[in-house]
C-alpha positions in Angstrom: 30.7 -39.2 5.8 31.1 -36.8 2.7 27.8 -38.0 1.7 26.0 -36.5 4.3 28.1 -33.6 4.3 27.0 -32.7 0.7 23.4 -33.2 1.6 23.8 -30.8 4.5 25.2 -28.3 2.0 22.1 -28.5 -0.4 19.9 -28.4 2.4 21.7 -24.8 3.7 21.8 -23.4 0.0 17.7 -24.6 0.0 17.2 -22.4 2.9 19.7 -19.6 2.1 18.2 -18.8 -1.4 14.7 -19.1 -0.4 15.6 -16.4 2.8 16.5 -14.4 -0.1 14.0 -15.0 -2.3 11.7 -13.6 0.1 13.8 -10.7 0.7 14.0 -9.6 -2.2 10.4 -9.8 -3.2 10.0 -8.3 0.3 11.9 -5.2 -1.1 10.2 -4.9 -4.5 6.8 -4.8 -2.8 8.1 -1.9 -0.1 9.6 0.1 -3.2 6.5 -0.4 -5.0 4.2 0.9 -2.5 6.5 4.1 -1.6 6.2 5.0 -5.4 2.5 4.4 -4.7 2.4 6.7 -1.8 4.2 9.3 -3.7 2.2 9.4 -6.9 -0.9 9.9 -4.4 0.9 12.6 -2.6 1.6 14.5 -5.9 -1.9 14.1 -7.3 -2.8 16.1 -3.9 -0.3 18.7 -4.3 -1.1 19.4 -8.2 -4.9 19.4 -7.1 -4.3 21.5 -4.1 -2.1 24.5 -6.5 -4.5 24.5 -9.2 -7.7 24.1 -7.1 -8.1 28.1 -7.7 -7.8 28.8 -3.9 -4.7 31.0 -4.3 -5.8 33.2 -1.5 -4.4 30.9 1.3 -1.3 28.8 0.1 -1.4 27.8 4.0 -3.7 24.3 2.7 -1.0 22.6 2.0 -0.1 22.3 5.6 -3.7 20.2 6.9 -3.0 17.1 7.9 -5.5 15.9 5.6 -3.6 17.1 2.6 -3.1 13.7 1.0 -4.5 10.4 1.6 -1.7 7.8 2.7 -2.1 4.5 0.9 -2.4 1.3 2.5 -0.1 -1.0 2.6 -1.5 -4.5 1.6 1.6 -7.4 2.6 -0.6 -10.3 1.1 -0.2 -11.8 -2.2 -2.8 -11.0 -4.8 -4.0 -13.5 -7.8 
């Protein structure tokens, strides 16, 4: 009996750490695409102010201001 409750143990600790394994990866790769994203979104504000169109500030407000980036879940070799 306490043989197969140690063996149940392992098994749950096997499964726990990989569930977190995964989420922590899962959070690296969602923290590294926002900082992504926001690079691109500065690159199209600093080329939006020093375009030379000073006349209308008002093109920072298009929808097509920056260009989101996509957001690839799949593991990459």
């Amino acid at each position: 009996m306490k043989r197969a409750h140690s063996a149940q143990i392992i098994v749950e600790f096997t499964f726990c750490m990989i569930i977190i394994f995964i989420m922590i990866y899962s959070t690296i790769k969602v923290f590294q695409w926002v900082g992504v994203d926001m690079v691109h979104r500065r690159v199209g504000h600093e080329k939006t102010l020093t375009s030379g169109d000073d006349s209308n500030p008002e093109v920072q407000t298009k929808a097509d201001f920056y260009k989101a980036t996509n957001f690839n879940a799949t593991v990459q070799y």
